[in-house]
N, C-alpha and C positions, 0 to 999 in steps of 0.2 A: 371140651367143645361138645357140646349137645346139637342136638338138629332142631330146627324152627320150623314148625307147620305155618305154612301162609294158607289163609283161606279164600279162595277166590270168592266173589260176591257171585248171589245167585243171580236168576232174569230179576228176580222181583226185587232187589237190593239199588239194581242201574240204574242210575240217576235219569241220564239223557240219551236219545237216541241219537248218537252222532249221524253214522249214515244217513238216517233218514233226515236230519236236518241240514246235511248239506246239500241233497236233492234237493231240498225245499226252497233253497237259495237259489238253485237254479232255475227250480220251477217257477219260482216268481219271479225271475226275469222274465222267462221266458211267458207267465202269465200275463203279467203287465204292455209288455209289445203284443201280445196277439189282442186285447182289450185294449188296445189305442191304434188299433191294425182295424178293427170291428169299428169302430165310431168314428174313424175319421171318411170322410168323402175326398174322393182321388178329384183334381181339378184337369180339365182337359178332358179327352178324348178316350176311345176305346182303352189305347195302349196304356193310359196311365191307371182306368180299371182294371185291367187284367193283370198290369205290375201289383196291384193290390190284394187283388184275390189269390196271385203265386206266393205275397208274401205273406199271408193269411193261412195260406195251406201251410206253408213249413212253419209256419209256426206255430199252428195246432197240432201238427204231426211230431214235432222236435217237444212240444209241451205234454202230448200222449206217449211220447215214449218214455219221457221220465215219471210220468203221473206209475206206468206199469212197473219201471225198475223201483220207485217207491213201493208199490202194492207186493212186489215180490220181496224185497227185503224185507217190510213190514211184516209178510209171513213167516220168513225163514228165520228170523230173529226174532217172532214172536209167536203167536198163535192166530191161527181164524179157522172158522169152523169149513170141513173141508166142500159141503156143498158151495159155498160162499166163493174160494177158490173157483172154484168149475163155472162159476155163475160169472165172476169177474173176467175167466176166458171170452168167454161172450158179451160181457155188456160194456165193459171197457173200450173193444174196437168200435161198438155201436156206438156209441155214447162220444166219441172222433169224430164220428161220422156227423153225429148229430150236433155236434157243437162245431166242424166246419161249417154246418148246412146253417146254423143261427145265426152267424157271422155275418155269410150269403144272405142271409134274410136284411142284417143290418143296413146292406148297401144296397139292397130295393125297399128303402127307405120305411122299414118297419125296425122302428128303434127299440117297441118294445122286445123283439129276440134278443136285445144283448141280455135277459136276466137267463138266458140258458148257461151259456159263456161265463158270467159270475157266478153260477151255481153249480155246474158241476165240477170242476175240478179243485175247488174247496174240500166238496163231497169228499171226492176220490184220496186226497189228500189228509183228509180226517181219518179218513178209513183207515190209510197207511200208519200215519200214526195210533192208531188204535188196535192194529193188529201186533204194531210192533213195539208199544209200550208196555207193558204189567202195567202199570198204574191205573192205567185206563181202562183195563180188565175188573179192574178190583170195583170200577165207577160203574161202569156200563156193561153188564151180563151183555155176553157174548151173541146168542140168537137175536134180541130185539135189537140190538145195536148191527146186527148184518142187515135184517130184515129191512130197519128203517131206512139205512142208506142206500144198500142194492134197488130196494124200490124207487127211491126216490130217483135214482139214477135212469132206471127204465121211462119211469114217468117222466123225468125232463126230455130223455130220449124218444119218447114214442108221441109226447108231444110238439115234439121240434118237426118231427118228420109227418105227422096228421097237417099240422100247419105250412107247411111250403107244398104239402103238394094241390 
């Protein structure tokens, strides 16, 4: 009887991010109702807009918590550079903020805010997967690939919030 060395596969060997793809599954439920929560028009009275906007809130709220337990797994199972980290502390809640407030935009009839809503938690979601894949290290060097998305995230967020107020 001799002994067999198993080798475990390295990060860069993993095929697929399970984790992160079952989040994703949920994320896109939970993406899909809040983007037919955003374009639909409540029929009736105050009561029936304000049922809309409380189911709008939890469902931007319930779709940013999981966008963050993605972005944290993404990290912890892969790499992101650590300012990037400290940056997603802050722009992630704003960027909630701001993708509620687009929503709200929707239903005082400015249709053009839903491209906030379709844009950022794709972003967010890309990100996670690219922090927490190798593969996609190997595509996309790690600084321009933070820069571009954390920007782009600020910039849908600070444009969301210029324009409602």
């Amino acid at each position: 009887m001799g002994v067999v060395a198993m080798s475990m596969p390295s990060s860069s060997q993993r095929s697929w991010p399970i984790g992160l793809l079952v989040l994703l599954a949920v994320a896109g439920v939970l993406y899909a109702l809040m983007l037919a929560n955003a374009v639909s028009q409540p029929s009736g009275g105050g009561e029936a807009s304000i049922e809309t906007a409380i189911e709008g809130l939890f469902l931007t709220a319930g779709l940013w918590i999981v966008l963050v337990i993605m972005i944290v797994v993404g990290a912890v199972t892969g790499s992101m550079p650590g300012w990037a980290g400290g940056l997603a502390g802050i722009l992630l809640p704003a960027s909630g903020v701001a993708n509620f407030t687009a929503v709200d935009l929707c239903s005082r009839h400015m249709p053009w805010a839903i491209v906030i809503p379709v844009l950022l938690a794709p972003l967010i979601v890309f990100y996670a997967f690219w922090a927490g894949w190798p593969k996609l290290h190997e595509a996309l060097p790690a600084e321009r690939t933070s820069v571009a998305v954390w920007a782009s995230i600020f910039v849908l967020s600070a444009v969301t919030f210029v324009l409602a107020a």
